[in-house]
VEXDREN-2710 file (C-alpha; in Angstrom, 1 decimal):
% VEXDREN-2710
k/r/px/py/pz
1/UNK/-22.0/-29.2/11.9
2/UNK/-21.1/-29.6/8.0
3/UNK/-20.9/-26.9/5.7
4/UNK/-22.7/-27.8/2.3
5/UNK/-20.5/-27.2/-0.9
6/UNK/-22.5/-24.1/-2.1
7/UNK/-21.9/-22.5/0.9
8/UNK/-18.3/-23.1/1.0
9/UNK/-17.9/-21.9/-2.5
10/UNK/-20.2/-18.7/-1.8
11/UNK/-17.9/-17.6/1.1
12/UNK/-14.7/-18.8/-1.0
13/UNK/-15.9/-15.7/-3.1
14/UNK/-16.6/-13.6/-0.6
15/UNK/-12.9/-13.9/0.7
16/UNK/-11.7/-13.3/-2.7
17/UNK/-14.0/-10.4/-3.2
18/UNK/-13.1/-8.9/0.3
19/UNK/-9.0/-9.2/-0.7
20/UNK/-9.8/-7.7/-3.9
21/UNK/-11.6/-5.1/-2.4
22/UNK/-9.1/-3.7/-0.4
23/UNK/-6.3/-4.2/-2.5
24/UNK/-8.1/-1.6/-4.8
25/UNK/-9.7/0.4/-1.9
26/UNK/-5.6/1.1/-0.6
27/UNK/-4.9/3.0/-4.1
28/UNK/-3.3/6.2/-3.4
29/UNK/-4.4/5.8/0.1
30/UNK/-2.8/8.0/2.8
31/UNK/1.1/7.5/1.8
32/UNK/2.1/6.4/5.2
33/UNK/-0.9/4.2/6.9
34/UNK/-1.7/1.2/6.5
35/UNK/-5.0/-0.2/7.0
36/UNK/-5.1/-3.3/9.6
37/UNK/-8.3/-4.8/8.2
38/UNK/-11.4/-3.3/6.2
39/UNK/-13.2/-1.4/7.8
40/UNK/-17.0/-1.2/9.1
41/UNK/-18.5/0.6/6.1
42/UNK/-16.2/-1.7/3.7
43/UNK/-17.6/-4.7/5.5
44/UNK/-21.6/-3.6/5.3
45/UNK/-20.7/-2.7/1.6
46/UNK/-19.6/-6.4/0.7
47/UNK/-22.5/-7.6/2.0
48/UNK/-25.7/-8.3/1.2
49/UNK/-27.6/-8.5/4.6
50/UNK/-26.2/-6.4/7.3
51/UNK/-28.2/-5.8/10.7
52/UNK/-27.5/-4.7/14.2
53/UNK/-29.2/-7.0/16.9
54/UNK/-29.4/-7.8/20.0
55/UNK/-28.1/-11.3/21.9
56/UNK/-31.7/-12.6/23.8
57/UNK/-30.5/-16.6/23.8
58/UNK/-27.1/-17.3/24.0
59/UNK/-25.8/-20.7/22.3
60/UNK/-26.2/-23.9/24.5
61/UNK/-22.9/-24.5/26.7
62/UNK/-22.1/-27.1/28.7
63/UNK/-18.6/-27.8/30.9
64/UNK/-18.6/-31.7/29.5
65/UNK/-17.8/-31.4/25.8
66/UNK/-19.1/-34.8/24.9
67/UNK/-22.3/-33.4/25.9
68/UNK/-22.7/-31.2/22.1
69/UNK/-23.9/-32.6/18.9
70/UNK/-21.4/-31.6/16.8
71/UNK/-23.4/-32.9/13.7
72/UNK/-26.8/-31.4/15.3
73/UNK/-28.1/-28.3/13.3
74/UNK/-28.3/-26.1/16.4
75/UNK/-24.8/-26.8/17.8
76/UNK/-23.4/-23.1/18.7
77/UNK/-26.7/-21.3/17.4
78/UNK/-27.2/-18.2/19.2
79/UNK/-30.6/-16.2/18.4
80/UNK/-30.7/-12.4/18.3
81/UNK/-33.5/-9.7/17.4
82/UNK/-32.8/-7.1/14.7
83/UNK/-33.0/-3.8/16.3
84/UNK/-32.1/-2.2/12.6
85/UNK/-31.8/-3.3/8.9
86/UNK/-28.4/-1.8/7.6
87/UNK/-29.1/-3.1/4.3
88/UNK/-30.8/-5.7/2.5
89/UNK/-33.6/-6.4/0.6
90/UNK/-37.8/-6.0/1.3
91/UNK/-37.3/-10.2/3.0
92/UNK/-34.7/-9.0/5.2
93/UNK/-36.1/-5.3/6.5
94/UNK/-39.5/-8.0/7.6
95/UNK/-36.6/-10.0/9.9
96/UNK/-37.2/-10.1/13.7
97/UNK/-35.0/-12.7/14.6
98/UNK/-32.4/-14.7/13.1
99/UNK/-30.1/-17.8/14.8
100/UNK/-26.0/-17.3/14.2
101/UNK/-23.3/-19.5/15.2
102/UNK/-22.0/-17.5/18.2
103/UNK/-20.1/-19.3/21.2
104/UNK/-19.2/-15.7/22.9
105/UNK/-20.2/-15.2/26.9
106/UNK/-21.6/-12.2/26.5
107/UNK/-24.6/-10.7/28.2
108/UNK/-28.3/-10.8/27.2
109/UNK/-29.2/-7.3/25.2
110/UNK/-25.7/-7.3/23.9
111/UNK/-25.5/-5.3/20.8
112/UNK/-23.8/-7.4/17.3
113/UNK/-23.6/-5.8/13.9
114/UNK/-23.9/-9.0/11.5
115/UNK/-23.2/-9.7/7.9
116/UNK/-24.3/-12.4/5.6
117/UNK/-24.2/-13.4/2.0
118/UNK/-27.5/-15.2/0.6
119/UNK/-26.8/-18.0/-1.5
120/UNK/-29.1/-17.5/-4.8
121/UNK/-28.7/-21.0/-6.1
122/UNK/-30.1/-21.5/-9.4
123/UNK/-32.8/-24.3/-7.1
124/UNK/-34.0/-21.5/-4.6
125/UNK/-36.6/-19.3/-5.7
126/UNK/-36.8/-17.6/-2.5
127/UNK/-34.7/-16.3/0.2
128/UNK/-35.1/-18.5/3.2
129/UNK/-33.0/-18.6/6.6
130/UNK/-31.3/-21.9/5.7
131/UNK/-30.1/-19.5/2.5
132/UNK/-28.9/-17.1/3.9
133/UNK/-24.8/-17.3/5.6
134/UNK/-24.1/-15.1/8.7
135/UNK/-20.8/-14.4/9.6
136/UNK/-19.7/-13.9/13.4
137/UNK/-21.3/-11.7/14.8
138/UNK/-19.5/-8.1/16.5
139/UNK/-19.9/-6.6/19.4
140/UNK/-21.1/-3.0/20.3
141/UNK/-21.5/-0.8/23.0
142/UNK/-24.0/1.8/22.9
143/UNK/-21.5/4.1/21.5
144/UNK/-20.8/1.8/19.0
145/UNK/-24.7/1.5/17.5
146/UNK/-24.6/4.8/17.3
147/UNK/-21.6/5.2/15.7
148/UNK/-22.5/2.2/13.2
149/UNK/-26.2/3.3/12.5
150/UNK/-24.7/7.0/11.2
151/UNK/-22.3/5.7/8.8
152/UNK/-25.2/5.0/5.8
153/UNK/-25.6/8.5/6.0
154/UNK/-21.8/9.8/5.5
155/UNK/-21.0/10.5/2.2
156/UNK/-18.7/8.4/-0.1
157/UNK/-15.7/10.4/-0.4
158/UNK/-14.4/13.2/0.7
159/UNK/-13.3/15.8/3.6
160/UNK/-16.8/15.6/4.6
161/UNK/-16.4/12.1/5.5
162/UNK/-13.2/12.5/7.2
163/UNK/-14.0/15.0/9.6
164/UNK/-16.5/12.4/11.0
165/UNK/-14.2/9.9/11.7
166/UNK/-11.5/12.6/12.8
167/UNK/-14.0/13.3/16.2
168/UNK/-13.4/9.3/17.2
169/UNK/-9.7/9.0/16.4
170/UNK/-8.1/7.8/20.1
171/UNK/-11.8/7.1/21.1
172/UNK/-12.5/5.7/23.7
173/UNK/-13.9/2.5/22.3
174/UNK/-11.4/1.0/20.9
175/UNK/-13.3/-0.9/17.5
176/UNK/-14.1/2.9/16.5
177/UNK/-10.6/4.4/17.0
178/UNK/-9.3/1.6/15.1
179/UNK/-12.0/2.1/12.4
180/UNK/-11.3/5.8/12.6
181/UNK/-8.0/4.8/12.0
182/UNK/-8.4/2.7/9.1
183/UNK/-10.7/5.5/7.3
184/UNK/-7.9/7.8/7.3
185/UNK/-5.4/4.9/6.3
186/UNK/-7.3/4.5/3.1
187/UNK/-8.4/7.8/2.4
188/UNK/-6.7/9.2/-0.7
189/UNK/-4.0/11.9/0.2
190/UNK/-5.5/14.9/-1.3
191/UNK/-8.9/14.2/1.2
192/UNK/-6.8/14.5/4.4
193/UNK/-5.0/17.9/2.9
194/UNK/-8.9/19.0/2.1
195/UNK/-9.8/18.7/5.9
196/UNK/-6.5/20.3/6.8
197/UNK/-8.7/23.5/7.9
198/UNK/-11.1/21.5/9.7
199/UNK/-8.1/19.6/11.9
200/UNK/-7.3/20.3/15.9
201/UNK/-3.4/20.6/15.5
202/UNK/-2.7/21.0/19.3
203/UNK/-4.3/17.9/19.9
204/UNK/-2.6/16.3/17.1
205/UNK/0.9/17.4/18.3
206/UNK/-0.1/15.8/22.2
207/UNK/-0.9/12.7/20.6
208/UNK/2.6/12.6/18.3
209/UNK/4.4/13.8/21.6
210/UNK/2.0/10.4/23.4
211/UNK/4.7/7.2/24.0
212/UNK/1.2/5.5/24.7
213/UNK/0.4/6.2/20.8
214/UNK/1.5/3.5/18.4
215/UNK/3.7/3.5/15.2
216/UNK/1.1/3.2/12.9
217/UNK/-1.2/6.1/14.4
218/UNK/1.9/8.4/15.0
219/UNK/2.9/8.2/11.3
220/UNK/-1.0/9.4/10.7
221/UNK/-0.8/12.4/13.1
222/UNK/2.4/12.9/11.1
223/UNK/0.8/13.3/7.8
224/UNK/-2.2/15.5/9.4
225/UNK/0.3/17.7/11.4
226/UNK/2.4/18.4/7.8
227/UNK/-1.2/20.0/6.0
228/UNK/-1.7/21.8/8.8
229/UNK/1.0/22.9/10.6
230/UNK/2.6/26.6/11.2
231/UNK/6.4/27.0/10.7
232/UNK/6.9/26.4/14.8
233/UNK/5.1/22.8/14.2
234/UNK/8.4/22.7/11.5
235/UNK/11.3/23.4/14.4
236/UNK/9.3/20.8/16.8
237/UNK/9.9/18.2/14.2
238/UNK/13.1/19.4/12.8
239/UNK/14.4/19.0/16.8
240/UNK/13.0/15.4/16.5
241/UNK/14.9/15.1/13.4
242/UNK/18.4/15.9/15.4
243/UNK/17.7/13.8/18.3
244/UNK/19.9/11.3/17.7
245/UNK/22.2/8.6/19.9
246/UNK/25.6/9.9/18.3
247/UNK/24.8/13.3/19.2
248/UNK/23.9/12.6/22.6
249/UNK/26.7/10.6/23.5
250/UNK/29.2/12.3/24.7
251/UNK/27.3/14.1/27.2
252/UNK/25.4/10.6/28.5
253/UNK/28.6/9.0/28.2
254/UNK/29.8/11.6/30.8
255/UNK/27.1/11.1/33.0
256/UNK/27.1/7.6/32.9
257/UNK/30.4/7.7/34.0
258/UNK/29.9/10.0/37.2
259/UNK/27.1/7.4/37.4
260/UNK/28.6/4.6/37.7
261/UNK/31.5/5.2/40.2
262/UNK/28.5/6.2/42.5
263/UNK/26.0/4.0/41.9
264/UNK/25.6/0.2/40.7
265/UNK/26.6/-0.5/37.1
266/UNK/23.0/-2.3/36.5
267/UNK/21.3/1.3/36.8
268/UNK/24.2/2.9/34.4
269/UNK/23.1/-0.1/31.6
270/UNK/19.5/0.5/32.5
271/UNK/19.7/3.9/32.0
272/UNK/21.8/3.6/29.0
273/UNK/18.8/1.3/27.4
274/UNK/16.1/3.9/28.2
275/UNK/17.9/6.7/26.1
276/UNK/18.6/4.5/23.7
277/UNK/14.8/3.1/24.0
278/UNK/13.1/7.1/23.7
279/UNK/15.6/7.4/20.4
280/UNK/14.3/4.6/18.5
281/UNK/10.2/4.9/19.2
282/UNK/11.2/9.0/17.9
283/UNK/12.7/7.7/15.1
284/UNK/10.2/4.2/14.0
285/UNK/8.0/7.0/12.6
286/UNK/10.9/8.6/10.2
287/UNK/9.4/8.4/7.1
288/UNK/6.1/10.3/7.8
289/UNK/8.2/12.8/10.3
290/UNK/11.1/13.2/7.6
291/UNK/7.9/13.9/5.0
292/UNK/5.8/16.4/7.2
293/UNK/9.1/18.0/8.0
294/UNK/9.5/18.5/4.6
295/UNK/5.7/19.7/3.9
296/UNK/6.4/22.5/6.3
297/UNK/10.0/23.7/5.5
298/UNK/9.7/23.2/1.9
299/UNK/13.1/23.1/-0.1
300/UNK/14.5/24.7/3.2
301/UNK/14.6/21.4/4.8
302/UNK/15.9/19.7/2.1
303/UNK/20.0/20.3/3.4
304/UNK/19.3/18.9/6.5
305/UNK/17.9/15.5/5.2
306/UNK/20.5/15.3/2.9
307/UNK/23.8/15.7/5.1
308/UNK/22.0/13.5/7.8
309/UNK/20.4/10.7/6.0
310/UNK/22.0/10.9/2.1
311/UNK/25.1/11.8/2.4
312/UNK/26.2/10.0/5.5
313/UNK/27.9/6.6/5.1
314/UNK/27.3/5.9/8.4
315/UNK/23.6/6.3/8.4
316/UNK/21.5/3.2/9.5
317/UNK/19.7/1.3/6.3
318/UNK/16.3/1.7/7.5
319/UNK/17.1/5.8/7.8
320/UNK/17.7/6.3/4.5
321/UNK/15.5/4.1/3.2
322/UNK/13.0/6.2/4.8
323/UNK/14.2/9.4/4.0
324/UNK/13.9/7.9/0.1
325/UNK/10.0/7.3/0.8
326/UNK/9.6/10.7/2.3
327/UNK/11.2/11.8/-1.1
328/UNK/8.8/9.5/-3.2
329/UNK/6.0/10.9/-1.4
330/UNK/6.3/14.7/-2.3
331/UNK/7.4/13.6/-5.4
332/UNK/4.1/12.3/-6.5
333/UNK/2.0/13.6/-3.9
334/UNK/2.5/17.4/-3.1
335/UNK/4.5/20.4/-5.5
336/UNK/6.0/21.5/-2.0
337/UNK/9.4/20.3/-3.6
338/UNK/10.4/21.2/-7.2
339/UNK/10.5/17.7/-8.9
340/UNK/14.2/18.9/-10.3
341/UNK/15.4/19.6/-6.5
342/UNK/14.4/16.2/-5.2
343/UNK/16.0/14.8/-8.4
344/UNK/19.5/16.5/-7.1
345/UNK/18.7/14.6/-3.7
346/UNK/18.1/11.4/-5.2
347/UNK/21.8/11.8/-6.9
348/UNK/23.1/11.9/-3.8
349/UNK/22.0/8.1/-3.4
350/UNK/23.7/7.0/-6.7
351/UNK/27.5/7.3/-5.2
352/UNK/25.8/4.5/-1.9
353/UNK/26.3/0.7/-3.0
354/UNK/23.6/0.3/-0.7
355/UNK/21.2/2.3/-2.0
356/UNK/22.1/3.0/-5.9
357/UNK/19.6/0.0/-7.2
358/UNK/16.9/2.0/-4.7
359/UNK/16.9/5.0/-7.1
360/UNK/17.0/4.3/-10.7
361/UNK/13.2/3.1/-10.8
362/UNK/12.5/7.1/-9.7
363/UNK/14.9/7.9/-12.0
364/UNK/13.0/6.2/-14.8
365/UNK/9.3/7.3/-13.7
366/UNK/10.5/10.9/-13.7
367/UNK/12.1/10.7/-17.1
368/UNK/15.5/12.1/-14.9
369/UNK/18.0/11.3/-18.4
370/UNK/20.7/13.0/-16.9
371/UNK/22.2/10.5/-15.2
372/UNK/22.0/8.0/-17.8
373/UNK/26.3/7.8/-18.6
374/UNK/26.8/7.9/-14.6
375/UNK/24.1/4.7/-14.4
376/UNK/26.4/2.7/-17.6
377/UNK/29.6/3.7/-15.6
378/UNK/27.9/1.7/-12.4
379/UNK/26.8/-0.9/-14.6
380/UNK/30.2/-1.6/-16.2
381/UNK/31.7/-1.1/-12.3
382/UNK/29.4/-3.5/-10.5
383/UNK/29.8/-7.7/-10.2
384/UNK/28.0/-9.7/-12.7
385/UNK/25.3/-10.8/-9.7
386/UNK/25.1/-7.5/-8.1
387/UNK/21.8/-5.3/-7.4
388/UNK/22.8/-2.2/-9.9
389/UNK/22.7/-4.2/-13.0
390/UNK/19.0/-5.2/-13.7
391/UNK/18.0/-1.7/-12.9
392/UNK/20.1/-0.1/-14.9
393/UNK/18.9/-2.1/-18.2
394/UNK/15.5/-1.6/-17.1
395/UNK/16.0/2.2/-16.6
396/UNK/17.8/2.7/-20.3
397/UNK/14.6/-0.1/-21.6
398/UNK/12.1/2.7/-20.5
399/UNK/14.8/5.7/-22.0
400/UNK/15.0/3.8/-25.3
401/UNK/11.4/4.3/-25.3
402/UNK/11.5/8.3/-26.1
403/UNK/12.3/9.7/-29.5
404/UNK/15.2/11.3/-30.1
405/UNK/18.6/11.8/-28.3
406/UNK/17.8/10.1/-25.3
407/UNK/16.2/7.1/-27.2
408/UNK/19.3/6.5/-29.6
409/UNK/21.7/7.1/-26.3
410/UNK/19.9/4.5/-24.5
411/UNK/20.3/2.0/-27.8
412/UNK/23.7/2.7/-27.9
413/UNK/24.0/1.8/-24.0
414/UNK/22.0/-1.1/-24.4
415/UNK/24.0/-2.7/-27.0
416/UNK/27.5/-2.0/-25.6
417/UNK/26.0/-3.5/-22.1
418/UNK/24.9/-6.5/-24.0
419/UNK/28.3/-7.3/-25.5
420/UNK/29.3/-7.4/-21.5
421/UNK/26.0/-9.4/-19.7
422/UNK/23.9/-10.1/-22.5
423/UNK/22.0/-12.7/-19.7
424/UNK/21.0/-9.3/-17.7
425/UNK/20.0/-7.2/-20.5
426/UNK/17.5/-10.4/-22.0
427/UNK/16.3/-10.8/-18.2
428/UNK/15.7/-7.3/-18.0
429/UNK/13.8/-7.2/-20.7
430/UNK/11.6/-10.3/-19.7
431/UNK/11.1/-8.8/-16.6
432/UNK/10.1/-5.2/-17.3
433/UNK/6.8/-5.8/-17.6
434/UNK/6.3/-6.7/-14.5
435/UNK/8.3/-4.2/-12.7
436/UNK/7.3/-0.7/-11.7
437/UNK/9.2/0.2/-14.8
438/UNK/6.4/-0.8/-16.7
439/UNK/4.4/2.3/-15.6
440/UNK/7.1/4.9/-16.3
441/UNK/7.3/4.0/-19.9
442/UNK/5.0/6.9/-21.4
443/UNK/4.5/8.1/-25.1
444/UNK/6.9/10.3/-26.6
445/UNK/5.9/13.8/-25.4
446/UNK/3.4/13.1/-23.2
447/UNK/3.1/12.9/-19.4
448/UNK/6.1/13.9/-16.9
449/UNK/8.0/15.5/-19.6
450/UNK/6.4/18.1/-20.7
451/UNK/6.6/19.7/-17.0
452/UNK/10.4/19.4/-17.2
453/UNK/11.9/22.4/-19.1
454/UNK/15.7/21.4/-19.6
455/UNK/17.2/19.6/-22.5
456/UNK/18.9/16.8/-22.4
457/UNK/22.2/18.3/-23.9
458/UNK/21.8/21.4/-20.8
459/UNK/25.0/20.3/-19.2
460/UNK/24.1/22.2/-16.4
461/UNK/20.3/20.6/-16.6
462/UNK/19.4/17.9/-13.8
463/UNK/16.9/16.5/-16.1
464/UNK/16.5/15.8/-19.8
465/UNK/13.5/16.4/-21.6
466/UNK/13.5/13.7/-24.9
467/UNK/12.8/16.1/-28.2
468/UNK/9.5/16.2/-29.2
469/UNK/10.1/16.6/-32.7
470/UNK/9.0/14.1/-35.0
471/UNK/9.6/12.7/-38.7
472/UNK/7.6/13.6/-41.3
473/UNK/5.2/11.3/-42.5
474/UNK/5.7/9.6/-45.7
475/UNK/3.9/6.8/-47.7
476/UNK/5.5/3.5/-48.2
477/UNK/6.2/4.0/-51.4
478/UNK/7.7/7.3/-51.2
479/UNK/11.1/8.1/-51.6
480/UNK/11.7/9.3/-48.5
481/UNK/10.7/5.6/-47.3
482/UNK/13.2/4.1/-49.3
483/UNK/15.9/6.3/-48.0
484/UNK/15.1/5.2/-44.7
485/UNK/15.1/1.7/-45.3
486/UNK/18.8/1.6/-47.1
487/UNK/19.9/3.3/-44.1
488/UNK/19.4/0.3/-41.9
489/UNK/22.6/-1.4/-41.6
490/UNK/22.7/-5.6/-40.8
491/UNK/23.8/-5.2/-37.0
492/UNK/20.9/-2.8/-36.6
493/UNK/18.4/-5.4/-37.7
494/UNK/20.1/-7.9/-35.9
495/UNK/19.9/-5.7/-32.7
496/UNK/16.4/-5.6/-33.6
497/UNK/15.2/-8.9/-33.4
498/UNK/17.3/-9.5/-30.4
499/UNK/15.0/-7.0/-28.6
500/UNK/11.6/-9.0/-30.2
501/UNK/13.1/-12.0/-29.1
502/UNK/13.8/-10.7/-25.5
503/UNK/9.9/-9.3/-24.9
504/UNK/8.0/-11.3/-23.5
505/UNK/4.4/-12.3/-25.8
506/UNK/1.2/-10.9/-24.2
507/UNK/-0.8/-14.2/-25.0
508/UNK/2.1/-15.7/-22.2
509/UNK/1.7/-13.2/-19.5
510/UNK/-1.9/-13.7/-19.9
511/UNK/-2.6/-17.4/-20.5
512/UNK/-0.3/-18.7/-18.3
513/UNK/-1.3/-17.5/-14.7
514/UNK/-5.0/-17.9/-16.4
515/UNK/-4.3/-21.6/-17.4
516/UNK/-2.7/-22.3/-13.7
517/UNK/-5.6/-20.3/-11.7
518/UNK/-8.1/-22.8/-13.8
519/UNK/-6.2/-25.8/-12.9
520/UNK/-6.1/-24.8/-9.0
521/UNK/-9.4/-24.3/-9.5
522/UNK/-10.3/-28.0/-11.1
523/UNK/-7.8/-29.6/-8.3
524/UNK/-9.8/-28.0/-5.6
525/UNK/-13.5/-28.8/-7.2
526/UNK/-11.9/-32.4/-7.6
527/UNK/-11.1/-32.2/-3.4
528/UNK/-14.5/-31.1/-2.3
529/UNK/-16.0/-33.3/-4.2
530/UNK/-15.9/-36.3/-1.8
531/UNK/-15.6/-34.1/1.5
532/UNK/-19.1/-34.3/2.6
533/UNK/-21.1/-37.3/1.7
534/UNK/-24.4/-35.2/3.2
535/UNK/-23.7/-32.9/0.8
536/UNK/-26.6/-33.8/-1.9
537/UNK/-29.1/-34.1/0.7
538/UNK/-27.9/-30.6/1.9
539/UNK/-28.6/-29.1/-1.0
540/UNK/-32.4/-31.1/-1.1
541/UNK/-33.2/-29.6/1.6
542/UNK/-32.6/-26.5/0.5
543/UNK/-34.6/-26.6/-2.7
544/UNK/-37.4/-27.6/-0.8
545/UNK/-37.6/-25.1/1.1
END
């Protein structure tokens, strides 16, 4: 069975539209889920037939594979009858049956939601069943088709639609837990705190206390648990938070002793790998738990995560990496912490090599200028190749940007860091725009600045606010202008252009990954072009019907 090349090309952009799709549909999603594929409503959305129908003749089989004509029209097809038109136009809602490739055992009067595209050719005047392109078809159960046929009449967004898919999280059947699951997952943030009145937290703890539960769904429960919780719900996870190896050690290395002059050594190790074993699946979660901790304690909790996670040397990489998201979460998400205290926390991270690179981009995106001699001294301290470097230039790129002070500290920096690497400085630069520094360069005395009420020259502030005075206007030809212009001194204007000639030109960032999608794109035509030589009569076919 060939596939003509309009087909191929039609579904080529249905993939591309799918990926696009939920790239954008993950946008300040629920901070710690991650959707494992779209989900059921996504998938009926990017379609444009979508029916549920049941199997009545199953594809031909046959135990001597010789015995199928693998160039025949008919190899594979199975035929269903539409039970209910999901969406489509008035061709589709007249549908009774439709043939689908389907090689699946199941059972006659199976239930399969199916999706297809139509291919509106500029030859076909008409939808036709050789136009349209079903994809493979999914099974239901019963409660599946109900669950399915109710989701047209959900609405779009909201709290509203999350408290239906709340009632078949852990369902039963598993393709509607895991689409429960994936609802929540890409459910903006300030949704799930909207339902937090509507949640069963009992049931939400049992399922965080479940081993049976995986990472992915425990990290949910998390989130859920923190807009929700009471201050007891705080000390469950604050005595997850302790639970910890080194503190348990002493006492299991005790019993394991008495253990092992009375018993075989293998149960001591075995033993020895189960507590280490109920450690780690507490702690695989830490970001969401160290975050919904935090939701509920508020700037209470912050000591705890700080001497355990920041502040310790010892502390495992993945630890405090996840404490840092737990950070980055209320720092744009909730006002539970005062952006200045998680500020102080993030601090903390500049005196880790490890970590110190992790930082600065937060640093940047909060306008945090405090720090900005403490970041040139790391700069001038670290190797030529090391991770500190880059992100320090970027950070004092985006700190050049505000007026003021700050701006003509961060000139200053950038000029004396130049003299040392002016290779990282110029990459820096070419780089920026690509970086998540990009989005924390904001106009002079507009967004996360204004919230911050400590000046730059506060030495007791932990973060500067850039003035937001400005120079009086003046005409080109006034006098004022002139003065201005004499001012500028030669290394200045050399500085300058050194800074133009480090940006890189918008017509480049565009035009170039446009050129090279255009030529991938020729390459590939040029590769279908010979791959079917049935092709042309395909597509006769097709206009004639």
């Amino acid at each position: 069975m060939f596939i003509p090349k309009h087909r191929l090309f039609l579904w080529m952009g249905f993939m591309m539209y799918s990926v696009w799709y939920a790239g954008t549909a993950n946008v300040n999603a629920c901070p710690f889920c991650s959707a494992t594929q779209q989900t059921i409503s996504e998938e009926i959305a990017s379609a444009e037939i979508s029916v549920i129908a049941k199997l009545i003749q199953p594809a031909a089989t046959s135990d001597d594979p010789t015995n199928f004509d693998l160039a025949g029209n008919d190899c594979g097809m199975a035929r269903f009858a539409v039970q209910n038109v999901l969406r489509g136009d008035e061709s589709s809602a007249a549908m009774e049956e439709i043939e689908v490739v389907y090689f699946g055992k199941d059972d006659k009067d199976r239930s399969f939601l199916i999706n297809a595209l139509v291919n509106k050719g500029p030859r076909i005047e008409k939808i036709a069943v050789s136009s349209i392109d079903w994809a493979t078809p999914l099974p239901l159960t019963e409660r599946g088709v109900h669950y399915v046929n109710q989701l047209a009449d959900l609405p779009k967004r909201g709290a509203d639609r999350l408290a239906f898919f709340q009632e078949h999280l852990e369902d039963e059947d598993p393709l509607l837990a895991q689409d429960a699951y994936d609802e929540f997952a890409i459910a903006p943030y300030s949704e799930v705190v909207d339902l937090a009145d509507r949640m069963d937290r009992q049931q939400l703890i049992d399922w965080i206390s479940d081993p049976r539960i995986g990472p992915s769904r425990r990290r949910l429960y998390l989130t859920m648990l923190g807009t929700c919780g009471t201050a007891s719900d705080g000390e469950l996870l604050e005595s997850q938070l302790l639970y910890d190896y080194q503190l348990l050690k002493p006492g299991v290395s005790v019993m394991l002793a008495a253990m092992a002059r009375t018993g075989p050594a293998m149960s001591v190790s075995i033993l020895d790998e189960l507590i280490r074993a109920d450690v780690r699946r507490k702690q695989q979660c830490l970001d969401a738990l160290i975050a919904a901790y935090l939701k509920l304690k508020g700037p209470t909790g912050l000591p705890l995560v700080e001497e355990k996670f920041l502040r310790n040397s010892e502390t495992e990489y993945s630890h405090t990496y996840a404490a840092l998201m737990a950070l980055r979460f209320h720092g744009e998400e909730t006002d539970v912490l005062p952006r200045e205290r998680i500020l102080e926390s993030l601090h903390l991270v500049l005196d880790n090599k490890q970590f110190a690179d992790q930082v600065v981009p937060d640093l940047a995106r909060w306008e945090d200028w405090s720090v900005m001699d403490k970041l040139v001294s790391l700069f001038k301290a670290g190797e030529k190749d090391g991770w500190i470097r880059q992100p320090v230039v970027s950070y004092l790129l985006v700190a050049a940007e505000q007026e003021g002070p700050v701006g003509d500290r961060a000139d200053a920096a950038l000029a004396d860091l130049e003299e040392i690497d002016p290779e990282c400085v110029t990459r820096a630069r070419r780089n920026s725009a690509f970086s998540m520094f990009a989005a924390a360069v904001t106009k002079s005395g507009e967004g996360l600045a204004k919230t911050l009420e400590k000046p730059v020259e506060a030495p007791q502030g932990v973060v500067g606010q850039p003035s937001l005075e400005k120079a009086a206007p003046s005409t080109p030809n006034s006098p004022e202008s002139a003065k201005t212009a004499a001012k500028m001194t030669s290394s200045e204007v050399q500085r300058s252009a050194k800074d133009n000639e480090g940006s890189p030109s918008q017509i480049i960032l565009i035009g170039v990954p446009l050129i090279a999608g255009l030529v991938l794109m020729g390459i590939f035509a040029l590769l279908l072009r010979g791959a079917d030589v049935r092709s042309g009569s395909a597509d006769t076919d097709v206009q004639n019907q």
